[in-house]
N, C-alpha and C positions, 0 to 999 in steps of 0.2 A: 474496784472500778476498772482496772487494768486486765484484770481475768475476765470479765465481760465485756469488755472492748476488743480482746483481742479472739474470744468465743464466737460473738456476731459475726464476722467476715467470713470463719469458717464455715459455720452454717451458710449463708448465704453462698458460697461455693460451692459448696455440696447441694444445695437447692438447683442452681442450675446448672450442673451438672446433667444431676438427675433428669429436669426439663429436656435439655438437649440429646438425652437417650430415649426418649420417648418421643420425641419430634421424628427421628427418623423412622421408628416404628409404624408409626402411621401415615407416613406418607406411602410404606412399601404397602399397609394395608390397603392404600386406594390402590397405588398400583398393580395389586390382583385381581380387582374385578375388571378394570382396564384390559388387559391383558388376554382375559377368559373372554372377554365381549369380543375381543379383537380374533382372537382363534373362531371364535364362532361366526362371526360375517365372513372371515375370508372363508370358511368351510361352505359355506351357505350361497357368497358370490362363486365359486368353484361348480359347485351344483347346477348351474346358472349356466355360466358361461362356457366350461365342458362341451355339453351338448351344441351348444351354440356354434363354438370352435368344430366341431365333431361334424357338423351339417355346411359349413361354410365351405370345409376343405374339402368334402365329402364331393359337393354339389361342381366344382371346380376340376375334377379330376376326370382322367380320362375311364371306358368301362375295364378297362385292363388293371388300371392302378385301384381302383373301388373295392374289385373284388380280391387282390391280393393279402386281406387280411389284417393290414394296417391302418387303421382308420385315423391313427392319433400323429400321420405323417402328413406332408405338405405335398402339395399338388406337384409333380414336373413331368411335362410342363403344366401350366396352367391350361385347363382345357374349359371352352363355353357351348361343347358340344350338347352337354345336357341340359343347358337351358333353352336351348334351341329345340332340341326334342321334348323338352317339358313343353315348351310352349306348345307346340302343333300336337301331340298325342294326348294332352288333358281340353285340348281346344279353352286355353287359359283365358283372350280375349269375352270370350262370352262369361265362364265362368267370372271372369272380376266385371265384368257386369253389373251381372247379376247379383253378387255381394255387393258393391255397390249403394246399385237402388233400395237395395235392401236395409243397409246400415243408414242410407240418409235419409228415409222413412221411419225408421227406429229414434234415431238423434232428435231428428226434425218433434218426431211424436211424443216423444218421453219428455223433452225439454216444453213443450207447449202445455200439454197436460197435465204434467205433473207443478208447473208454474200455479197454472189456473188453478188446479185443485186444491194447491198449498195454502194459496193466498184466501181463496173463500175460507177454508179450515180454520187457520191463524187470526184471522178478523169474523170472525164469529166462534172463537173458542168457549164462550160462555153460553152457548145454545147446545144442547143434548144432542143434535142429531149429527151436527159437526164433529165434536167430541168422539162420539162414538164411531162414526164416518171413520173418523181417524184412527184409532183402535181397530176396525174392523179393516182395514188397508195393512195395517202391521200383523194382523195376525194372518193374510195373507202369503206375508212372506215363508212363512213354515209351509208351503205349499209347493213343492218346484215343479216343473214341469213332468219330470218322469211318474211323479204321483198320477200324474190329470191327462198322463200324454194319450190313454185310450179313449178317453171322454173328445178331448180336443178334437183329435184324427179322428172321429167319425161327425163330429159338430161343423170339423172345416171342408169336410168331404158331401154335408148335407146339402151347405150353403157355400156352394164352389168356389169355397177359398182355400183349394189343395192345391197353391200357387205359393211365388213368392210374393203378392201382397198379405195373403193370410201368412206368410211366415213374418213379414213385418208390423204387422199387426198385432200378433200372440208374442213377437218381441217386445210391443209396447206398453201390452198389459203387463207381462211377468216384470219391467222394470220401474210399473208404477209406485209399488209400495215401498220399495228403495230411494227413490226419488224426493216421493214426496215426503219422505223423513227428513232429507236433508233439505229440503227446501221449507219445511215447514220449520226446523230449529232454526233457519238463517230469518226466516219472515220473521218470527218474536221477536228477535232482535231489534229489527226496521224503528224506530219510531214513527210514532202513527202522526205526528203534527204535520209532516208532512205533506200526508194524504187530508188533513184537515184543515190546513189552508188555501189547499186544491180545490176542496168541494166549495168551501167558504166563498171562491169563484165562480163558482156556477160549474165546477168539473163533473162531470159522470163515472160510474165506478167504472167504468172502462176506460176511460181517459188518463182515470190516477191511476190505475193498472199498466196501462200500455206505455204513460209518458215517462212515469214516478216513479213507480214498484219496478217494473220490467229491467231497464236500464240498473237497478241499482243490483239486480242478481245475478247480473256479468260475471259474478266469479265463481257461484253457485252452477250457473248454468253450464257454465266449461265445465267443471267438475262432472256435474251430473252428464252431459253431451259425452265424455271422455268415455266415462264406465259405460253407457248405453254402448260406444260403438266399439268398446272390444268383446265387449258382450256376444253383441250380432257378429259381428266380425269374424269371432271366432267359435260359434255354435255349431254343432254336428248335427245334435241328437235332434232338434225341433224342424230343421230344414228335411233334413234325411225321411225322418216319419211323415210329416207335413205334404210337399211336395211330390206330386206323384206322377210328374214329365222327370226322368232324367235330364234329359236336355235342358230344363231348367234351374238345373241344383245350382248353390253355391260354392265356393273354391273349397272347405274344409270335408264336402262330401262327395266333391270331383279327386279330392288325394286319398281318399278311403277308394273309390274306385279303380284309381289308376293303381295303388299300391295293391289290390287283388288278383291286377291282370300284368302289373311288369314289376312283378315281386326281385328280379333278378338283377335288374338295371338302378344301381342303387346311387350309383349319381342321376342320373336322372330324374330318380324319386326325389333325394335331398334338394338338388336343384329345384324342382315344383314346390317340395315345403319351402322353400326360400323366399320363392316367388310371393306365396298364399301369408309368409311371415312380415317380409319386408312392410307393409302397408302399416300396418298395427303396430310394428315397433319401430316405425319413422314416427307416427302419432304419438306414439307415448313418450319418446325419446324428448319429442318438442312441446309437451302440455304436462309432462308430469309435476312442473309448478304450481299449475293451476291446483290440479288433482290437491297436493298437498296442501295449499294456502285457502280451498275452499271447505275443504274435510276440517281445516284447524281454524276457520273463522267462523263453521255452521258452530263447531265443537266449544268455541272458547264463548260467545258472545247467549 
């Protein structure tokens, strides 16, 4: 009895011993992926902000200091000669314009359309033709614009919309099948008693629509509004081709322009991309909440 009494305790300390050699093993195992993940955003944020750093200082600098070869130095002094000369040599006023009207014809169109289209979808998902409607909008998206852009430019050129409303227009279309994805996973979610206490009043489907449904895709609709206007915001290729007044271009095909003709003035060029950048990443610096809380509530619900 004494040689098993005094057996147990040992075991028992050599048990947790053991426990406590293996605890710390596993902790450093999580700490490697940690670690690895962590080298990888900072590499990833660096990619990022580089260039950004690179265009900031750039745009600030005088022509003397620009071209000396040093790009990854700071301004002295700070100069805002080159935004002064951006402004008056890309004639910037018009061009942000004209992005503009353009991006809030875009927002405006995609968030309306693709509302309405969703909603009919989602509330008749058991009719074939909706069903399908919807299918055939997704398989749209494997279509971009470069595939269709020779078809387009002679379609908008037929029926003289080789302007910027036809370029805000063929922004509304190529963002509907994107749109109404997200807005069609967030409607299934909706509960419909809602909308059936509505009518149960004597409501019209335009009234539970606009008073009911509408109001409650406020966070869908940011979302989907966000991506619509960096989309437009920052398009080349559809303006460029589309558009056949130079004097009417927008900002991203007024800095493909200015950059062929004052190739040598490279603050002044960075300065204009600044100009043409700031707008889109002051929008996204103050909605990228949305963006994420409406992609994770179409996504989770």
């Amino acid at each position: 009895m004494t040689s098993q009494l005094l057996i147990a305790p040992t075991e028992t300390v050599w048990r947790s011993t053991d426990s406590d050699q293996v605890r710390p093993r596993r902790r450093n195992r999580k700490k490697r992926p940690r670690l690895t993940l962590t080298l990888v955003l900072v590499l990833c944020s660096l990619a990022v902000l580089a260039p950004l750093y690179v265009t900031v200082s750039m745009a600030f600098k005088t022509t003397a200091q620009a071209v000396n070869g040093n790009a990854f130095s700071l301004p002295s002094p700070f100069s805002v000669d080159g935004f002064l000369a951006a402004w008056s040599l890309t004639d910037f006023p018009r061009g942000f314009a004209i992005s503009v009207f353009v991006t809030a014809i875009t927002v405006l169109g995609t968030i309306l359309l693709s509302a309405l289209a969703s909603y009919a979808i989602s509330r008749n998902w058991h009719r074939r033709f909706f069903r399908w409607s919807f299918y055939y909008l997704l398989a749209a998206m494997f279509l971009p614009f470069p595939v269709l852009a020779l078809s387009q430019v002679t379609l908008t050129g037929l029926v003289g919309l080789d302007n910027p409303i036809g370029v805000a227009i063929l922004h509304v279309m190529f963002q509907l099948s994107f749109s109404i994805l997200l807005f069609t996973a967030f409607l299934r979610s909706l509960p419909e008693e809602l909308e059936e206490s509505a009518r149960l009043d004597g409501a019209t489907t335009g009234q539970v629509f606009w008073r009911i449904v509408f109001p409650l895709l406020a966070p869908m609709s940011a979302t989907v509004g966000i991506f619509a206007f960096l989309v437009s915001w920052n398009d080349f290729m559809m303006p460029s081709l589309i558009t056949s007044d130079p004097s009417l271009q927008t900002l991203p095909v007024l800095q493909s322009i200015f950059q062929t003709q004052f190739s040598n003035n490279y603050n002044v060029a960075f300065a204009s991309y600044l100009l043409a950048l700031a707008p889109a990443i002051i929008v996204y610096l103050f909605t990228q909440r949305w963006v994420m809380s409406g992609v994770t509530q179409g996504a989770i619900k």
